[in-house]
C-alpha positions as a printed Julia matrix, in Angstrom:
718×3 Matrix{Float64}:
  70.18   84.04   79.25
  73.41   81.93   79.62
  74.7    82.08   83.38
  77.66   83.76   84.45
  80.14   81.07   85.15
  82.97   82.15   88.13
  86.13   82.56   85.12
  83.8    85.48   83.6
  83.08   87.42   87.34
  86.8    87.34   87.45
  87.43   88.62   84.11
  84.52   91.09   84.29
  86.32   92.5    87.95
  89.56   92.44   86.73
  88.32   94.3    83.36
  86.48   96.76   85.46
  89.54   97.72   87.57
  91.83   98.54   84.56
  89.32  101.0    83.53
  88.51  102.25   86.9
  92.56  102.68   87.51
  92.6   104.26   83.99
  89.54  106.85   84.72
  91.2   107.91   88.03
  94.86  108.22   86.3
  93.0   110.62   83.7
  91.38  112.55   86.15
  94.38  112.76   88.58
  96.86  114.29   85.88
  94.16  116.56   85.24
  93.23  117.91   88.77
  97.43  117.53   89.45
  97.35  120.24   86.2
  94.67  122.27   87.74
  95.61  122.46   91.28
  99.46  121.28   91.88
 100.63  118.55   93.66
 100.35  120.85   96.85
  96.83  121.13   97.05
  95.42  119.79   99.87
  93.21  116.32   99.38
  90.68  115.05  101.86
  86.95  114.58  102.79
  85.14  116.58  104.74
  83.23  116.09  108.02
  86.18  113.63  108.47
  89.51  112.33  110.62
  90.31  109.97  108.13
  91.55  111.42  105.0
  90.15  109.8   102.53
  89.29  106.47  104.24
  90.59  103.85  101.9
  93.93  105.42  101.71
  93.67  105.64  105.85
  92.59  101.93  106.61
  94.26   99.62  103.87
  97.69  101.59  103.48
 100.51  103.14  105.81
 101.22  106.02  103.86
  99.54  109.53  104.7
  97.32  110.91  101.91
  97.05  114.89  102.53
  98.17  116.26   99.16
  97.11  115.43   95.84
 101.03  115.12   95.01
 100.77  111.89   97.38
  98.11  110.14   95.14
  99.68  108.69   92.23
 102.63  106.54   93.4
  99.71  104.46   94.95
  97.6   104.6    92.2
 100.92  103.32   90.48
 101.12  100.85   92.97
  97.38   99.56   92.72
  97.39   99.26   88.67
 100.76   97.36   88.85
  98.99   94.85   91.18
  96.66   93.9    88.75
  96.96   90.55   86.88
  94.93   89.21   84.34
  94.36   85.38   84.99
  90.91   84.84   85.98
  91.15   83.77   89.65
  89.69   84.71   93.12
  92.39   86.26   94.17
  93.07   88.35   91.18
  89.47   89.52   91.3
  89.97   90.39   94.87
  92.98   92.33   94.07
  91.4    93.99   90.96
  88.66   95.13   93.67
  91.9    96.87   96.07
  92.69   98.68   92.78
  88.84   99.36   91.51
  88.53  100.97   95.39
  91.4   102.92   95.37
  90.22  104.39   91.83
  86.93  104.91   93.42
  88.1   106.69   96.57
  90.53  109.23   93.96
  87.89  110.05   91.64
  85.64  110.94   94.43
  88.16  112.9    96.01
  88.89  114.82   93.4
  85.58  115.96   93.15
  85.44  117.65   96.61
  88.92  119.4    95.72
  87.33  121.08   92.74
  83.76  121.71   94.87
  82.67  121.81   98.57
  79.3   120.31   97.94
  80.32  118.59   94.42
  76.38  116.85   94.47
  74.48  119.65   94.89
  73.82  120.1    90.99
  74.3   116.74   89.92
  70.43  115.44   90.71
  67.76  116.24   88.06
  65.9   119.4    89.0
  63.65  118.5    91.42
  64.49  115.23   92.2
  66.0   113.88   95.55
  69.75  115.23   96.35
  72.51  112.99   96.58
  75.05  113.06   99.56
  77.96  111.56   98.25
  80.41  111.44  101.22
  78.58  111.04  104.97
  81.06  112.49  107.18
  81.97  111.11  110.79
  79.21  112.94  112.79
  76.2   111.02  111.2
  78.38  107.65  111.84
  79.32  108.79  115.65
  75.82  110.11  115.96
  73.95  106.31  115.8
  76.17  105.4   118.77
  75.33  102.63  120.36
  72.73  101.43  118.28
  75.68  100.82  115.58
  77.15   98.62  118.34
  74.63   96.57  120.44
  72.94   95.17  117.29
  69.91   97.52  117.38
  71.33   98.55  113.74
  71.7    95.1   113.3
  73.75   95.48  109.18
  74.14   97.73  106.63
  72.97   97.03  102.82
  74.91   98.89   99.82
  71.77   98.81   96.86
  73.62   98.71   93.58
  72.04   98.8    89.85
  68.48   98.56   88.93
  65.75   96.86   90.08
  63.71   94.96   87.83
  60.57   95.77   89.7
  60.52   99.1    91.4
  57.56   98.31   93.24
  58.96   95.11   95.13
  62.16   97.18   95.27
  60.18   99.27   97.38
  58.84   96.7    99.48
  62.47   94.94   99.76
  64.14   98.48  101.25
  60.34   98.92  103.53
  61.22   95.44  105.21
  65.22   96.55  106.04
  64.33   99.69  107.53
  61.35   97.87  109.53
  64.46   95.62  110.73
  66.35   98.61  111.67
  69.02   98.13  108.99
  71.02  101.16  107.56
  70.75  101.59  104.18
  72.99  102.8   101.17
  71.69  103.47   97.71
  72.86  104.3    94.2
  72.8   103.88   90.72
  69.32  103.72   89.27
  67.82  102.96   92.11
  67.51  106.01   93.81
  65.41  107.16   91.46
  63.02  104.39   91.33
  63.03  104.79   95.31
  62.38  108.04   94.56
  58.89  107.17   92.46
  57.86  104.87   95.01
  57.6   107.85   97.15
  60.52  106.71   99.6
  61.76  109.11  101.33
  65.38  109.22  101.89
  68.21  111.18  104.0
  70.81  110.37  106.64
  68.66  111.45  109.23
  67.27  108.33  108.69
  69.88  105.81  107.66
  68.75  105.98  103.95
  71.74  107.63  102.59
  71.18  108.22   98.67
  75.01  108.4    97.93
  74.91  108.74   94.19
  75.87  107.25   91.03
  78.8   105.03   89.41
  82.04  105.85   91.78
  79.82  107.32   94.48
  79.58  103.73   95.67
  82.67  104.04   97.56
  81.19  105.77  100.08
  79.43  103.04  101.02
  82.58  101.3   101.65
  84.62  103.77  103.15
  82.02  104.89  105.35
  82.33  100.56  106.92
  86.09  101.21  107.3
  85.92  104.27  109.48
  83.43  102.35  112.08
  86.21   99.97  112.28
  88.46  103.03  112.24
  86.25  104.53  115.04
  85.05  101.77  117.09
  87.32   98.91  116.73
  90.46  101.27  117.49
  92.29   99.94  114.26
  95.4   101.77  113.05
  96.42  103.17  109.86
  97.29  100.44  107.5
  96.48   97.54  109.73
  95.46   95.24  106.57
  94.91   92.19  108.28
  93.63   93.9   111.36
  91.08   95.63  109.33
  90.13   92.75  107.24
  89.16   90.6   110.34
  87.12   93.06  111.97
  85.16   94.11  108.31
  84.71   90.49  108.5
  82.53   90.19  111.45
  81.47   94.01  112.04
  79.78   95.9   110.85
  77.94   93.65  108.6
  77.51   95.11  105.52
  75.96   93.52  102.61
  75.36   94.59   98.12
  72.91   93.73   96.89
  73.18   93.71   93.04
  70.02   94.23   90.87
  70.0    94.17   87.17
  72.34   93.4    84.9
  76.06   93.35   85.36
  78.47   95.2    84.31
  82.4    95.42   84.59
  82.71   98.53   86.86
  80.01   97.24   88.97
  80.8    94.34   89.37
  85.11   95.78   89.95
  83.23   97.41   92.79
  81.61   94.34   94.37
  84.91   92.72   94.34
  86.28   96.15   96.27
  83.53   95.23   98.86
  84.18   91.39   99.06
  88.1    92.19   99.48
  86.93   94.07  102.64
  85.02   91.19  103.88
  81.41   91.5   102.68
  79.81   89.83  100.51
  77.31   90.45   97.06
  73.97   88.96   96.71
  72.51   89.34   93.26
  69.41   88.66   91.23
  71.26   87.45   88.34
  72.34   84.3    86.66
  75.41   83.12   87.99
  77.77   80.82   89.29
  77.95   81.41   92.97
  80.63   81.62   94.88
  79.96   80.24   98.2
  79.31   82.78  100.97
  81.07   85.53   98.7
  78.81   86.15   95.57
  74.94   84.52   95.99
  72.26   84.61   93.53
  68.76   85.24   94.64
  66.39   85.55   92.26
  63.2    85.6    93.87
  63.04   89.48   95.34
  60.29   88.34   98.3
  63.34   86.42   99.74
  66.17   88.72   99.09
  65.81   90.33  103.04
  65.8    86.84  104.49
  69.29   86.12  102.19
  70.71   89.29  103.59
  70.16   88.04  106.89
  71.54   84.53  106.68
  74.47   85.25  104.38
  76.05   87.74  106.98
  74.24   86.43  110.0
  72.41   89.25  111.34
  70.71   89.14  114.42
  67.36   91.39  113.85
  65.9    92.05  117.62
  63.19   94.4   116.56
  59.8    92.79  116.81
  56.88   93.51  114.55
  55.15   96.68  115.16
  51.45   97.19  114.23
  50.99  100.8   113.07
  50.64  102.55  109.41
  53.96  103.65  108.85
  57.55  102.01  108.64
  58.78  101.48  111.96
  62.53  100.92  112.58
  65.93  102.51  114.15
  66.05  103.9   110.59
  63.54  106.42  111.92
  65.41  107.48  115.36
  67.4   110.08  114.07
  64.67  111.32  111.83
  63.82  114.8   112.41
  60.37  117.05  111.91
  60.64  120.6   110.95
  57.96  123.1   111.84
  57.09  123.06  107.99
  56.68  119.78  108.08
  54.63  119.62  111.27
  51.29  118.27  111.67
  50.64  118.65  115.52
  52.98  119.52  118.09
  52.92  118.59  121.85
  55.06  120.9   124.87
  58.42  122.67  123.51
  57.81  125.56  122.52
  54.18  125.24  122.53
  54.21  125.09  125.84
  51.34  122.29  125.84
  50.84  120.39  129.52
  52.86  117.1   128.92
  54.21  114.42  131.16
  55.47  110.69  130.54
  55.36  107.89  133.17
  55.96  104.51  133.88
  54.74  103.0   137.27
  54.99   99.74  138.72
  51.72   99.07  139.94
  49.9    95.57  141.74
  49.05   92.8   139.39
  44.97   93.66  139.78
  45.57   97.14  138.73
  47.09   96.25  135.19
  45.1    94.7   132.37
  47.42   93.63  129.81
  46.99   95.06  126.39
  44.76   97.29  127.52
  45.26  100.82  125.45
  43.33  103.51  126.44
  42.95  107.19  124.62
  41.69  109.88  126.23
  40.8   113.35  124.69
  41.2   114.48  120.74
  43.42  112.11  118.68
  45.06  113.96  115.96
  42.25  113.48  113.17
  40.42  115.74  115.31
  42.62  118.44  115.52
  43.51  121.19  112.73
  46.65  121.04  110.85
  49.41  123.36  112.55
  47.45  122.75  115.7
  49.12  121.97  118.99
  47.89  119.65  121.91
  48.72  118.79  125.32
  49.63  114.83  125.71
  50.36  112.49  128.76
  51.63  108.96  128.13
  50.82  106.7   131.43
  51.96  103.02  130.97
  51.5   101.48  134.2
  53.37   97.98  134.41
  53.77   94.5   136.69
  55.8    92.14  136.69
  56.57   89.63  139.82
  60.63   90.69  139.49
  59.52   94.23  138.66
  60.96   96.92  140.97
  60.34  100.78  141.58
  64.32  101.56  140.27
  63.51   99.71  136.94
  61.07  102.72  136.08
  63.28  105.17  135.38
  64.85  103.08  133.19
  61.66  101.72  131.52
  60.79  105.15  131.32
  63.66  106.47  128.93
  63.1   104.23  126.27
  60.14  106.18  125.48
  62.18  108.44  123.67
  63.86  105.42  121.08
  60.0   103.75  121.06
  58.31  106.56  119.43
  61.38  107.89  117.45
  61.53  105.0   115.9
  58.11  105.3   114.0
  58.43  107.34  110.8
  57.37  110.57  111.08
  56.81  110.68  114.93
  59.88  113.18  116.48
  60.17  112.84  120.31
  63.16  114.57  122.3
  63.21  115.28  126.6
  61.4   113.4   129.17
  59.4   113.61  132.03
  57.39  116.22  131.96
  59.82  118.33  129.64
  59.08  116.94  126.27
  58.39  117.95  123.05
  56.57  116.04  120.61
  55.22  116.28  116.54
  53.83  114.84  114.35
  54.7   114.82  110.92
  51.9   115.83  108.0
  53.41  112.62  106.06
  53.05  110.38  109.02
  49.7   111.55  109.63
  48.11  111.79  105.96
  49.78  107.89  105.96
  47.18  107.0   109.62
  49.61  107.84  112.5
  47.74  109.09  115.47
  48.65  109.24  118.78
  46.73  106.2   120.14
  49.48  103.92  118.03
  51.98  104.88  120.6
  49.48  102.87  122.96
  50.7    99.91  119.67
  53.96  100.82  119.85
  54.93  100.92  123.61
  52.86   98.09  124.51
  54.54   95.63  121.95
  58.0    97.17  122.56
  57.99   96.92  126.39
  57.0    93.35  126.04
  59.88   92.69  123.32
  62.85   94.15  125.13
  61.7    93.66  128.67
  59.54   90.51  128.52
  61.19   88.56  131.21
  60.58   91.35  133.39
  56.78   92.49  132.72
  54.25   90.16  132.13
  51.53   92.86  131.91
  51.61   96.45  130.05
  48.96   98.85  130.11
  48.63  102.19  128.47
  46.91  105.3   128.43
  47.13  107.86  125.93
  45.72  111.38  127.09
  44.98  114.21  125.56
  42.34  115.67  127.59
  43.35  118.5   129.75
  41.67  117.91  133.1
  42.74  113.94  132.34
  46.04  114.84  132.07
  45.77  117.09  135.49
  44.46  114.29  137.37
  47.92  112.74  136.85
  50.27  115.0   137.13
  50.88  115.32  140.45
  51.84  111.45  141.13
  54.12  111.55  138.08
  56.07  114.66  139.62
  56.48  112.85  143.06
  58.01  109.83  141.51
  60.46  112.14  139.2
  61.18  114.12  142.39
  61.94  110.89  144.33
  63.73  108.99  141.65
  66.13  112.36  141.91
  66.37  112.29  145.21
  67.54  108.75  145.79
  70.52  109.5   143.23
  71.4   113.07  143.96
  72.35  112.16  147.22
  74.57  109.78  146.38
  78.31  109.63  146.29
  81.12  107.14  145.23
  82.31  106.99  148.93
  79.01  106.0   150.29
  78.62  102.81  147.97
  81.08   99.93  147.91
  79.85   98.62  144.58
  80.21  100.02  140.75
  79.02   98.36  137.57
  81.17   97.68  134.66
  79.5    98.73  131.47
  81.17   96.64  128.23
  77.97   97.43  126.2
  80.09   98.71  123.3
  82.73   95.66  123.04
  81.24   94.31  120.39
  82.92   97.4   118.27
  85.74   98.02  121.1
  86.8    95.02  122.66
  89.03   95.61  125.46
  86.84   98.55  126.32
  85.11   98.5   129.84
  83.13  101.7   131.65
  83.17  101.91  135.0
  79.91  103.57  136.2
  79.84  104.98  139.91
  77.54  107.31  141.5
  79.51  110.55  140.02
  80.51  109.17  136.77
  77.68  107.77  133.99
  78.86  106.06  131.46
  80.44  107.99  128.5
  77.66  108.14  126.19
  75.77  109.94  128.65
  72.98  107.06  128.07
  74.08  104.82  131.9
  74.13  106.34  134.8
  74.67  104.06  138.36
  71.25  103.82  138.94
  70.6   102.15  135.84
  73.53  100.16  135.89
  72.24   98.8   138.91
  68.65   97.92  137.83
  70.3    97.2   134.09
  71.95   94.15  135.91
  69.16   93.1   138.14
  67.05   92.9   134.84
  69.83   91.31  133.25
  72.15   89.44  135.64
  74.49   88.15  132.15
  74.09   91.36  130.75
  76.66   94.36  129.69
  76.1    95.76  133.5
  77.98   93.55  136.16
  78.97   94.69  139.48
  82.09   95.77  140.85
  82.98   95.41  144.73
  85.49   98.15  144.96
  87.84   96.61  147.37
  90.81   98.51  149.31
  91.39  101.59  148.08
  94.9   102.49  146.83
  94.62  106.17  145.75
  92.14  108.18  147.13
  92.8   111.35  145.14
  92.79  109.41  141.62
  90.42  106.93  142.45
  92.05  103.35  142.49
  90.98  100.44  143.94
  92.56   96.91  143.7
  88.44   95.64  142.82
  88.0    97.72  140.26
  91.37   96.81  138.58
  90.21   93.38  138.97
  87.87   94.23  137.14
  89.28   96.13  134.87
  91.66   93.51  133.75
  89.21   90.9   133.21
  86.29   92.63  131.34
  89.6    94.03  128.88
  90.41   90.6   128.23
  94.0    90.94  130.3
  94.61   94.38  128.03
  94.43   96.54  130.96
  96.12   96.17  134.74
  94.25   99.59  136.06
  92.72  102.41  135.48
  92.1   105.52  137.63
  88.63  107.32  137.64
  89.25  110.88  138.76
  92.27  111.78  136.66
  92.84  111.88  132.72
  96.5   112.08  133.26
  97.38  109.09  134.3
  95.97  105.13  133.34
  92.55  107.29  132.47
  89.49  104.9   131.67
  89.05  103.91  128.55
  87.12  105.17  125.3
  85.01  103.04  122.76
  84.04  105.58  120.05
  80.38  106.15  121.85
  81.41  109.25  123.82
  79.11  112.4   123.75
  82.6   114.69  124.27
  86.18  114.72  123.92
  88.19  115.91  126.89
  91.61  116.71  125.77
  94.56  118.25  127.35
  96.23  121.91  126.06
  99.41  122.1   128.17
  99.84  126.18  126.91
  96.72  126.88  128.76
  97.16  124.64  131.49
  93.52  123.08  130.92
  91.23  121.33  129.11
  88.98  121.67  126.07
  85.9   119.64  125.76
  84.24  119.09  122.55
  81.01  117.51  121.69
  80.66  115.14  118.88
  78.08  117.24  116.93
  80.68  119.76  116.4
  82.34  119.68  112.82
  84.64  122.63  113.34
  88.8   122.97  114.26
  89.49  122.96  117.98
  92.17  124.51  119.92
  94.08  121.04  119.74
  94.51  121.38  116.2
  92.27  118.6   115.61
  89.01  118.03  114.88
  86.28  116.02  116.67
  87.21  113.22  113.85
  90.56  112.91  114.38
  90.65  113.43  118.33
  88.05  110.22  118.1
  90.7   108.15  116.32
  93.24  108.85  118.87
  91.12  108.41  121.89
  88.76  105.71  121.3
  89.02  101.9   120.45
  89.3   101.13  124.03
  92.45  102.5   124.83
  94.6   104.5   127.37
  95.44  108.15  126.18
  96.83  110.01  129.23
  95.49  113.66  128.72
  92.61  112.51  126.52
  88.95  110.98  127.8
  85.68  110.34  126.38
  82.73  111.8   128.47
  78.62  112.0   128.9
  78.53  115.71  128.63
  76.46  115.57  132.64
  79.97  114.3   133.81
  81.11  117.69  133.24
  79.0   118.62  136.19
  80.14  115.84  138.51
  81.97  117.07  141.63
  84.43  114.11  140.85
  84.58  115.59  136.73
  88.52  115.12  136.98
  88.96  115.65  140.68
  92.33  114.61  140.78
  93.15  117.48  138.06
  91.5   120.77  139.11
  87.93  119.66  138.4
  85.46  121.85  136.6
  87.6   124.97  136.47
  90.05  123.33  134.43
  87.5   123.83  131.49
  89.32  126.93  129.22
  86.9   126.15  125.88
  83.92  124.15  124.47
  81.93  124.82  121.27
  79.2   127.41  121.77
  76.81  124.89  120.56
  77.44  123.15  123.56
  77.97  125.73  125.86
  74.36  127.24  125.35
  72.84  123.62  125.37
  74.5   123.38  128.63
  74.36  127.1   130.56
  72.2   126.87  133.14
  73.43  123.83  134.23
  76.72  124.68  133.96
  76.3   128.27  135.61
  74.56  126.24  138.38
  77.96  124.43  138.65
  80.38  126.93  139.06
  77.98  128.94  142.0
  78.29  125.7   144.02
  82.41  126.55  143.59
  81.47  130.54  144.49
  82.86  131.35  140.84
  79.32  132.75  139.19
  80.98  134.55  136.44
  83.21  131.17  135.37
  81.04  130.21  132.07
  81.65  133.47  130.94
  85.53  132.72  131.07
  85.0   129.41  129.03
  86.04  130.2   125.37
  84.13  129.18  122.47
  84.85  129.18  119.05
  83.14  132.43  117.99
  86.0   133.32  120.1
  89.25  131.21  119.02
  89.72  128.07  117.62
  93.68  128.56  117.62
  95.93  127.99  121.04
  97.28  131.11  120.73
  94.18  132.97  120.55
  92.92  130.6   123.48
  96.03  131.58  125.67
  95.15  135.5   125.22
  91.11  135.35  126.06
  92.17  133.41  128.97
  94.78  135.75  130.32
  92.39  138.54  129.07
  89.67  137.06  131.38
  91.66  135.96  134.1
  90.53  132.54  133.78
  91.58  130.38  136.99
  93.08  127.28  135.03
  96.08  129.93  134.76
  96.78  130.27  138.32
  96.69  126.36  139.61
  99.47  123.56  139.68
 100.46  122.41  136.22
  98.84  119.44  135.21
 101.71  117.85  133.36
């Protein structure tokens, strides 16, 4: 086969874009026919409109009426001398195509994908909305997701295919496929979802998703504007690192669509013969190297060390869920099983390292459908080891186990729940692998703390018993030390600039009362985070002289403030939203936001798709708030700052709260009931709204008058 030479890429891209631009100017005269120029254009799930439009141009995109000036504009860019830079335009134009076809689709159908797959073959998903993006948090931003990989075309091999896509998800990349390759994924018996960063997103223009689903985490994270081109470009250059990888044979529109990706900063790796273009367009035949290529052509870091157990093991895995139909075994929820989790620092003869113990019934030894009770003891030493590092040893439990596929973990302490998918298990997973799995990750992310790990696995009732009581003790005093605590009664806080790397004048300041914003950093682990970690995201903060008691300002923490913000910031205040509020990357678990009619505050949770009393969704509240910047009336939250006696002291506090979404609202009652009896209001959840109530002001305004909700009767916060 004759290679490819760089004058025939650029013809092929250019080529691809005037039919791409020519498909979309069909189908837009069509739908403009159908529908009007009034109708309404946009994805769904989404703040961005459609994201292409939103990131690369200035001018709004809500109607289908606004679409074809810039189509207009995009085809009238295109020039036909084979160069880079024509190619690269021909990719703006073969993206903006893209991104109109696919909109069009989801004007004519809500769920335009849900007939297109083959009868009983895996569902595409097209469009992935903002909540699976917000929802892998910081692990999109602290290199635990260390790139992303866009799988175009067909693989010669489906079986090394399969082995290629096994490897990135065992590195913890996310993953995007389409074309003929989800199918062949599909007969290697992949499984594939965006529970688990394996989004199937469809065929031919479905690609763009890919893409626009890169600019809204710059969108989201990196606090870039609408139509910031050279903004945008910069920060698609370095994050987040996305990669296409090209298999088969080329054709115009695909490879129109590569040059879309490279023109936002990413490059194509291919298994074809052709001229390379340095850094921009590599060839890599061999398909046992094409993961290492990945990595050194965008320069990921991959942290995750090799894990010895049956199944694929990777962040692709966290957000995986198991259903009850799916379920295997299940440990505590609703079972109601005896469980407990606990790390303890123990003397240097009492830990053998590698030692993994189980004790009772593994799961080959229990019917399917069964449940089981389950303690997980890893006792650890380490000569710089402390008793507050346990706790936060302790939590990554959770992400350890989650990240095996088919393994679903969620709670801790003694309050967890636990299964065991039938796939996991029919592949060998048992539960003495997460003796495996804890054991090798304790030693990768905390190595030059332990120096010995030891577990035991139990699943042996009067085993477990014999345990139980030393594991409560701890959790009680581990509660006790913090719960007494207060802001006043320290002089030091820890910045938390974990999430810079997306944000990058963001900083957290963590205190006693306040944990960071994604809920994940409270004070306490701030504390030991740094002590583990002295040049770590966790620094200390002496407060200094206070200079507003009520709003909580200090001339340390602006110190502070404007150094870790790179000079972006002179202060910040940490009990009011009103006024120089702390602020947001994009990693929040809630939105606190300001309606001035009801003289209070909504707070909505990031799992929530639905309208809001703002007139905004969850989407669109994120764009304004986060990127690291100050937006009097807005904040990003943990939801257990909510419950903080300092929760916007300097406002009204708690009782300022006039709505949430009942999603979060039950997730949160009892807590949040237990709140509002320390303030001797017991009946003050009931006078939260939800949105089985209102999602409208208006409607807001007359439930709270109807309810005599307190936020009516105190000082105006403007």
């Amino acid at each position: 086969m004759t290679k490819v030479s760089q004058e025939e890429l650029f013809n092929m891209a250019i080529s691809g874009a005037v039919t791409a631009t020519g498909y979309a100017d069909i189908l837009l005269n069509r739908a403009l026919r159908k529908h009007g120029a009034d109708k309404t254009v946009g994805y769904p799930d989404t703040g961005y409109e459609l994201p292409c439009f939103y990131g690369w141009s200035t001018t709004p995109v809500e109607k289908l009426g606004d679409l074809p000036v810039l189509l207009g504009e995009a085809r009238a860019k295109i020039k036909h001398e084979p160069t880079l830079e024509n190619a690269l335009i021909a990719g703006e134009a073969t993206m903006w195509s893209a991104e109109i076809v696919e909109a069009i689709r989801y004007v004519d159908s809500e769920n335009p994908y849900a007939d297109e797959a083959p009868p009983g073959t895996q569902e595409y998903c097209g469009f992935v909305g903002d909540p699976a993006l917000r929802n892998l948090g910081i692990a999109f931003v602290d290199d635990t997701i260390p790139g992303a990989v866009v799988f175009i075309g067909k693989a010669r091999d489906p079986e090394a295919l399969a082995r290629i896509v096994r490897d990135c998800q065992s590195k913890g990349m996310l993953l995007m496929v389409t074309f003929d390759i989800i199918r062949q994924l599909e007969d290697q018996g992949i499984k594939m979802g965006t529970d688990i960063m394996l989004y199937p997103l469809g065929e031919f223009t479905q690609a763009i998703h890919g893409l626009n689903y890169a600019i809204r985490a710059a969108l989201t994270f990196g606090g870039i504007k609408r139509g910031d081109r050279e903004g945008l470009y910069k920060y698609l250059c370095n994050r987040p690192k996305v990669v296409v990888v090209q298999l088969g044979p080329l054709d115009h529109i695909k490879v129109a669509a590569e040059f879309a990706v490279m023109f936002n900063g990413s490059p194509t790796i291919t298994d074809q013969d052709v001229e390379e273009i340095p850094g921009k367009y590599v060839v890599q035949k061999d398909y046992d190297q094409i993961v290492q290529t990945i990595i050194e052509t965008r320069g990921m870091e991959i942290k995750l060390g090799a894990v010895d157990v049956p199944v694929a093991y990777g962040p692709a895995f966290e957000g995986e869920s198991v259903r009850r139909p799916d379920t295997y075994v299940e440990c505590g929820g609703p079972s109601k099983t005896r469980v407990f989790e606990f790390v303890k620092m123990r003397s240097a003869e009492e830990v053998e390292d590698g030692k993994i113990t189980m004790i009772g019934k593994d799961v080959d030894e229990i019917e399917e459908g069964g449940t089981s009770p389950i303690g997980i003891l890893v006792d650890v030493y380490g000569k710089d080891m402390q008793e507050d590092f346990e706790s936060v040893l302790e939590r990554r439990i959770h992400q350890f186990i989650n990240f095996a596929e088919g393994g679903w973990h969620t709670g801790q302490r003694n309050l967890l729940w636990i299964r065991l998918s039938k796939d996991g298990v029919n592949t060998g997973l048992r539960f003495k692998h997460f003796g495996d799995i804890l054991y090798t990750k304790f030693h990768d992310d905390f190595g030059g703390l332990l120096s010995r790990v030891q577990i035991t696995i139990m699943t042996d009732p009067k085993e477990i018993e014999k345990h139980i009581p030393e594991a409560m003790e701890a959790y009680d005093q581990r509660d006790q030390r913090l719960a007494g605590m207060t802001d006043e009664a320290v002089d030091t806080f820890y910045t938390c600039t974990l999430c810079q790397s997306f944000a990058p004048n963001h900083v957290c300041v963590v205190s006693p009362e306040r944990l960071g914003l994604c809920g994940a950093i409270n004070w306490m682990d701030a504390k030991a985070s740094y002590q583990i970690t002295p040049t770590g995201p966790n620094r200390p903060i002496e407060k200094g002289n206070c200079l507003d008691e009520v709003k909580g300002e200090w001339d340390g923490v602006n110190e502070a403030v404007i150094g870790a913000s790179h000079g972006q910031l002179e202060k910040f205040n940490i009990y009011t939203m009103m006024e120089d509020p702390m602020t947001s990357c994009g990693c929040f678990e809630c939105i606190v936001g300001i309606v001035p009619e009801a003289n209070g505050v909504v707070v909505v949770n990031r799992e929530h798709g639905g309208m809001t009393p703002l007139g905004m969704k969850f989407s669109t509240l994120a764009g304004t708030v986060g990127g690291g910047l100050q937006t009097p009336g807005f904040i990003g939250v943990g939801r257990y700052y909510l419950l903080s006696k300092k929760f916007i002291s300097a406002d009204g506090g708690f009782q300022r709260i006039v709505w949430m979404p009942k999603e979060l609202k039950d997730a949160m009652h009892d807590k949040l009931k237990e709140r509002a009896e320390e303030l001797d209001s017991p009946d003050f959840v009931d006078k939260i709204a939800d949105d089985t109530i209102t999602t409208d002001t208006a409607g807001l305004v007359e439930f709270l008058k109807k309810v005599d909700h307190p936020a009516l009767k105190m000082p105006s916060m403007m």
